[in-house]
Structures are given as structure tokens and as C-alpha cells.
C-alpha positions in Angstrom: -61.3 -50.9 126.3 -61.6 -53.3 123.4 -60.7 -56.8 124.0 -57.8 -57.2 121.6 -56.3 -60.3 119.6 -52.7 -62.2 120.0 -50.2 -60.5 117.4 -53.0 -57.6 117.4 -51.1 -54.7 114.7 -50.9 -51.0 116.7 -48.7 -48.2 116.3 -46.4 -46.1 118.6 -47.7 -42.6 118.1 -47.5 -39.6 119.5 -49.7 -37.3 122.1 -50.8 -34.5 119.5 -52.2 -31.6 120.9 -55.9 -32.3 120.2 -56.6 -36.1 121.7 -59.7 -36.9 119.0 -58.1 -35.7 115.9 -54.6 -37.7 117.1 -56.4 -40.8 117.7 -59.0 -40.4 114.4 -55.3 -40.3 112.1 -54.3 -43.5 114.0 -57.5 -45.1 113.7 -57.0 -44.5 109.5 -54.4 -47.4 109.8 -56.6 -50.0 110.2 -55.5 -50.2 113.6 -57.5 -49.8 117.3 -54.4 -50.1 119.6 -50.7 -49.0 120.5 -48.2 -47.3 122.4 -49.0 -43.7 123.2 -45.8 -41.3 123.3 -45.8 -38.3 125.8 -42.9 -35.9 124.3 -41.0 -34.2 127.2 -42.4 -30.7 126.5 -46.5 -32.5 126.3 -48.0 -30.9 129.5 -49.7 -33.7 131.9 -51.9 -31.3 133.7 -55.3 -32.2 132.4 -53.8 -34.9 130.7 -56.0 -38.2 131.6 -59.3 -36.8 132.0 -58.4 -35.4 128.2 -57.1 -38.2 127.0 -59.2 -41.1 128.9 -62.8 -39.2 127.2 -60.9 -39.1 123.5 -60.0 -42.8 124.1 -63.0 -44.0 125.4 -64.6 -42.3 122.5 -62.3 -43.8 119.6 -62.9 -46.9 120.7 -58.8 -47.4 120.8 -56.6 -49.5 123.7 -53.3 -47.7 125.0 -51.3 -50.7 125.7 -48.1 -48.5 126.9 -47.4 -44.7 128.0 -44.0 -43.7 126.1 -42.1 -41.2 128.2 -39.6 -38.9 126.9 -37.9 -35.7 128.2 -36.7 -32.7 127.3 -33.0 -32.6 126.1 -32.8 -35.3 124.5 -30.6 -36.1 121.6 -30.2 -38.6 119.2 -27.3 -38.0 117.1 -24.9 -40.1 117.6 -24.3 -42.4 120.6 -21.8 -39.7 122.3 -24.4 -37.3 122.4 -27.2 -40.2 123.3 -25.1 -41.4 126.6 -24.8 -37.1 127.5 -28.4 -36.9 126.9 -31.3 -39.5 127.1 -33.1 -41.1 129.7 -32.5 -41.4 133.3 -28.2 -41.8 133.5 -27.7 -37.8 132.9 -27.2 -36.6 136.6 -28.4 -33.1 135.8 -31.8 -34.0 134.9 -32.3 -37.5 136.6 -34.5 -36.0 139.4 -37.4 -34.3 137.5 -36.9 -36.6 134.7 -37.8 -39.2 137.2 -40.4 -37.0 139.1 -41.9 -36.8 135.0 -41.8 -40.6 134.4 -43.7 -41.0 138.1 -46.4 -38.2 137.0 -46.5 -40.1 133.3 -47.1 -43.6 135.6 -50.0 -41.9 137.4 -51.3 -40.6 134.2 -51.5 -44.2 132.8 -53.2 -45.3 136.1 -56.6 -42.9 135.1 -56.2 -44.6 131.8 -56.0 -48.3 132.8 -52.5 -48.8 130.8 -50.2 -51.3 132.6 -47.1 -50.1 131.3 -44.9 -47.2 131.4 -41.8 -47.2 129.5 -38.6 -45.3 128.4 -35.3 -45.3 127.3 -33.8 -45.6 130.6 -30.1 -44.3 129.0 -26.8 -46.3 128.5 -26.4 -48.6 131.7 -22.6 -49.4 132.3 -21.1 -52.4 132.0 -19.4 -52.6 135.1 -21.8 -53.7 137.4 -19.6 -51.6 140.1 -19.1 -48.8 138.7 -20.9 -45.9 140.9 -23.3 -44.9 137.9 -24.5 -48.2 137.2 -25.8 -48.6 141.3 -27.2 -45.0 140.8 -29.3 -46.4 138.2 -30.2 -49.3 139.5 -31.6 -47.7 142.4 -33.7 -45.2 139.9 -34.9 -48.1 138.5 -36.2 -49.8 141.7 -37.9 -46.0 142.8 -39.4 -46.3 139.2 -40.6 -49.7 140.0 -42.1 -49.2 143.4 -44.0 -46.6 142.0 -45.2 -48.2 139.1 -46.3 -51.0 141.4 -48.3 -49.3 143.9 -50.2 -48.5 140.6 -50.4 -52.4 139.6 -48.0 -51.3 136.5 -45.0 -52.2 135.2 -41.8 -50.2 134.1 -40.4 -51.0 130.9 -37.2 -50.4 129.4 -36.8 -50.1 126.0 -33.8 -52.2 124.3 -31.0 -51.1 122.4 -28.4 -49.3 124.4 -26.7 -52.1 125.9 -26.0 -55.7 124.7 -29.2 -58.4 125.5 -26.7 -59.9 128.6 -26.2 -56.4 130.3 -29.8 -55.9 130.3 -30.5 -59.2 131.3 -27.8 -58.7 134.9 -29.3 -54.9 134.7 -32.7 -56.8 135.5 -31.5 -59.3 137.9 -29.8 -56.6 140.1 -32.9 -54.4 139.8 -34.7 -57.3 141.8 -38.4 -55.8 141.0 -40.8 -58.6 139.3 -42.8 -55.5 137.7 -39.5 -54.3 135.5 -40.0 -55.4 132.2 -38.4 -54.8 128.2 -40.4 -53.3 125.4 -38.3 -55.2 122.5 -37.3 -53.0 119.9 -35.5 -55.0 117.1 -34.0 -52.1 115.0 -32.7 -50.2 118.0 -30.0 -53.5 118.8 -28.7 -52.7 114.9 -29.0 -48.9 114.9 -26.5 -48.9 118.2 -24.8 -52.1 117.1 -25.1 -53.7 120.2 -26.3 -57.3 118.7 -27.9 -59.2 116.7 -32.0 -58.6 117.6 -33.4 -62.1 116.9 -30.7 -63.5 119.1 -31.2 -60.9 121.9 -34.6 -61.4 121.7 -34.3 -65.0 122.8 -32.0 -64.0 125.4 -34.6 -61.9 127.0 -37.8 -63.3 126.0 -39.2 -63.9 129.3 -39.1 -60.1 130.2 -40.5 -59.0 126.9 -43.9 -57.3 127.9 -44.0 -55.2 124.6 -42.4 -55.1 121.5 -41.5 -52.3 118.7 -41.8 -53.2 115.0 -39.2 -51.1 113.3 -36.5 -51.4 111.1 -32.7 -50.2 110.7 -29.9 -50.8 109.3 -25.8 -51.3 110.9 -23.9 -48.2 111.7 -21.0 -47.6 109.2 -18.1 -49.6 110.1 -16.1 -46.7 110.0 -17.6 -44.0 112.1 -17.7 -45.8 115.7 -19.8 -43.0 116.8 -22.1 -43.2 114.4 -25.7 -44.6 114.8 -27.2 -46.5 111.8 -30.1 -45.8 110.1 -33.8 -46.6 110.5 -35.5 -47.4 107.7 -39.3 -48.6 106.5 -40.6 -52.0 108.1 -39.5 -54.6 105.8 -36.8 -52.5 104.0 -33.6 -52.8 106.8 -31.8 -55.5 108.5 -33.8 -56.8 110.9 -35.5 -59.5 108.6 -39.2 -59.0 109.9 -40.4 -62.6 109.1 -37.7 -64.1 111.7 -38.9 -61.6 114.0 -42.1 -62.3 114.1 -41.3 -65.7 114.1 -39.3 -65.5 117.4 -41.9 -64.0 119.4 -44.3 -66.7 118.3 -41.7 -69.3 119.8 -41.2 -67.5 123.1 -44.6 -67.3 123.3 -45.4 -63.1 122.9 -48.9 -62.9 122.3 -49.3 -58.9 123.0 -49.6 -56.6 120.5 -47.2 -55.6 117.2 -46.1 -51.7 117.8 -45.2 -50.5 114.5 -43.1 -47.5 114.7 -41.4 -45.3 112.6 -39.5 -42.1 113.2 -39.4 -40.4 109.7 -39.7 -36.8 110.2 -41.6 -36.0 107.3 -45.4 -37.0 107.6 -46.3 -37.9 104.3 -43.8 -40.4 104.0 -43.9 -41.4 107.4 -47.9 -42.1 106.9 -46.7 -44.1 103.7 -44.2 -46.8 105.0 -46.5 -46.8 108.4 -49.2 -48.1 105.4 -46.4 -50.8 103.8 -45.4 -51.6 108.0 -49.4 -52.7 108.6 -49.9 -54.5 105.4 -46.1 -56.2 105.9 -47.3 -57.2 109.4 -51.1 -58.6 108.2 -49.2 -60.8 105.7 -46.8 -62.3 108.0 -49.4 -62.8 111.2 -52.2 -63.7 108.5 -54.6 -61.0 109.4 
């Protein structure tokens, strides 16, 4: 793959059905790397030889396999601590037996890193759930590092120090955080430049997105995600702070607007934002 620069611009994006015409529409950006999201239904059989010639081909650098899974829901935080990632009990084991194939997947295709949302961790460090999940985590890890990969969790869910003791009781040198700045304001869990210097020497990857603060009111509530540039994340600190803890990987812009024209439109606005404040 392409030899790629420090703050190089990418995109998170996801594994269309056909490979070559997915990665031509990211290519339009003005952009030859980023994240590439597996939804939970995306069939792996096949899956790397597809994807590694369309790759190869394009010219583009996966620098992170995104796995998701079926059932998961977004709504509001109730329904995200019932649903997502690896803490529901009822799916953890093929859930896990998905993020292992997704890992091996990413091995074929030379990518390093596997990430998810690995769910809400518990505070309590001794609450029951919070061991079952560490030890998930460490199976997750093993794995990952028989394939010379890390496993990276994805912020938001839980405040910068519960992630930070979450990673110090998971005790694996290859578990890592893919920072995503908006996600610490859309489950008001911190403030992400802070955070983000909390954890900076675990940061492997980073999300560019934007959000605003959950209303005040609704506790439940999640806040909202909004253009690059256009919430409360304050993008020009941001990329600040990585430059001080030394990042030097690349800038995944992502954005989660269901409808593509508009979508394609702020992901336009999020790579010429990010050219101005790296100077590319």
C-alpha cells in the first residue's frame, strides 16, 4: 500500500456491496486512505480476496477494519448499553466469534487494526460485568496479536479515566483507542480535548467528527452529530492536541448523516476544514 503522510486526511466509510465502485466514491474526496466499516449483516466469506484485489487496484490504504453487529441501536443511551458492542450477554459470543473473523479478515489485508465499540464498561471495577469484559477484551487481544494487530476501542461510552483503568486491567500492550472527539460530547461523558490528553499514549487512531451536548434535560438523551467544523468539539484545538501528544497517523473524517447527498456535502466542507488546519 501507499506510503502515507503524518496528519494524512481519510475517511471512515463503509463496505458497499461492490468493493471498486465503494472505493472509486471515496477516492472522489481527494483522499487515498481510511477506516473501512464492516456492517454486522456485510458477509465475510469471500471477503479479503474481494476486497484486497479492489484495494490493491484503487491504489487506497485501509488503516482500520470497523466492526459492527447486528442489533445494534443507537437511540439513546438506554437502548445503547441493551444493545451495542460486546457487554450484551445474549450476543457476546458470536459477536466476538464476528470481531475474531473481521481480525482475520484484516490480516489478508495487511491492516493492523481492528476496532469497535466495545459497549458501556462499568464503573465498578468489581462488578461481575465489568471482569466479563475485561476478559473479552484480553480473548480479543490474544487473537488480534497472533495476527501482529491491535484491538482498538472506540471512545465515548465511558469517561477518559474509566477507559484509561479499563486498559490497565486489560494488561495487553496491543489494546489500543481509536479517539473519537464527538462521541465524549454526544454521551456527555467529558470534555474531548481534555480526554484526549488523558489517553494520548493509547491513541492508535483517531475520528474526526463533530457533535453537539445532549439536552440538559432529557438524561437519556444522546446529543447530536453535526458537520465537521459546525459542533462543539472546536476542531482547530483538536487537531492541535494530537500534534502535542505526538499522533502522527491519519485524520478519519466521519460522518453519520443518513442522507447521501448531504452526507457527501459536509464530508466535502470536513476535507477542506482539515486541509486548512493541517496545511495540506
Amino acid at each position: 500500500m501507499l506510503g502515507l503522510e503524518d496528519l494524512e486526511i481519510g475517511l471512515v466509510f463503509g463496505a458497499g456491496e461492490d468493493a471498486r465502485a465503494t472505493l472509486e466514491h471515496v477516492k472522489s474526496f481527494g483522499v487515498r486512505a481510511g477506516q473501512l466499516v464492516f456492517p454486522g449483516g456485510y458477509a465475510l466469506h469471500g471477503a479479503a480476496e474481494v476486497w484486497d484485489e479492489a484495494l490493491r487496484a484503487a491504489r487506497f490504504t485501509p488503516v482500520g477494519l470497523v466492526c459492527s453487529y447486528l442489533g445494534e441501536d443507537y437511540a439513546d443511551i438506554p437502548t445503547v448499553q441493551r444493545t451495542v458492542g460486546l457487554v450484551p450477554e445474549s450476543t457476546r459470543t458470536e459477536r466476538v466469534a464476528r470481531t475474531k473473523a473481521v481480525a482475520d479478515v484484516g490480516k489478508h489485508l495487511g491492516v493492523d487494526s481492528i476496532m469497535c465499540h466495545i459497549g458501556f464498561v462499568p464503573e465498578d471495577p468489581h462488578e461481575p460485568l465489568y471482569e466479563q469484559i475485561r476478559d473479552v477484551a484480553r480473548n480479543i487481544c490474544d487473537h488480534c496479536a497472533k495476527n501482529g494487530q491491535n484491538f482498538t476501542l472506540e471512545t465515548g461510552q465511558e469517561p477518559a479515566h474509566v477507559l484509561l483503568r479499563f486498559i490497565d486491567d486489560v494488561a495487553r500492550p496491543n489494546l489500543k483507542i481509536n479517539f473519537d472527539p464527538a462521541n465524549m460530547i454526544l454521551y456527555g461523558t467529558g470534555d474531548p480535548i481534555e480526554a484526549l490528553g488523558v489517553l494520548g499514549k493509547h491513541v492508535f487512531s483517531v475520528h474526526c467528527k463533530d457533535g453537539d451536548w445532549p439536552p440538559r434535560d432529557e438524561p437519556a438523551a444522546l446529543g447530536f452529530e453535526r458537520a465537521l467544523g459546525e459542533g462543539s468539539v472546536g476542531m482547530e484545538a483538536f487537531i492541535h492536541k494530537l500534534k502535542e501528544i505526538g499522533y502522527r497517523g491519519v485524520l478519519s473524517i466521519e460522518r453519520e448523516e443518513p442522507n447521501q447527498e448531504r452526507r457527501d456535502a459536509d464530508l466535502r466542507k470536513g476535507v477542506a476544514l482539515l486541509r486548512r488546519l493541517t496545511g495540506r
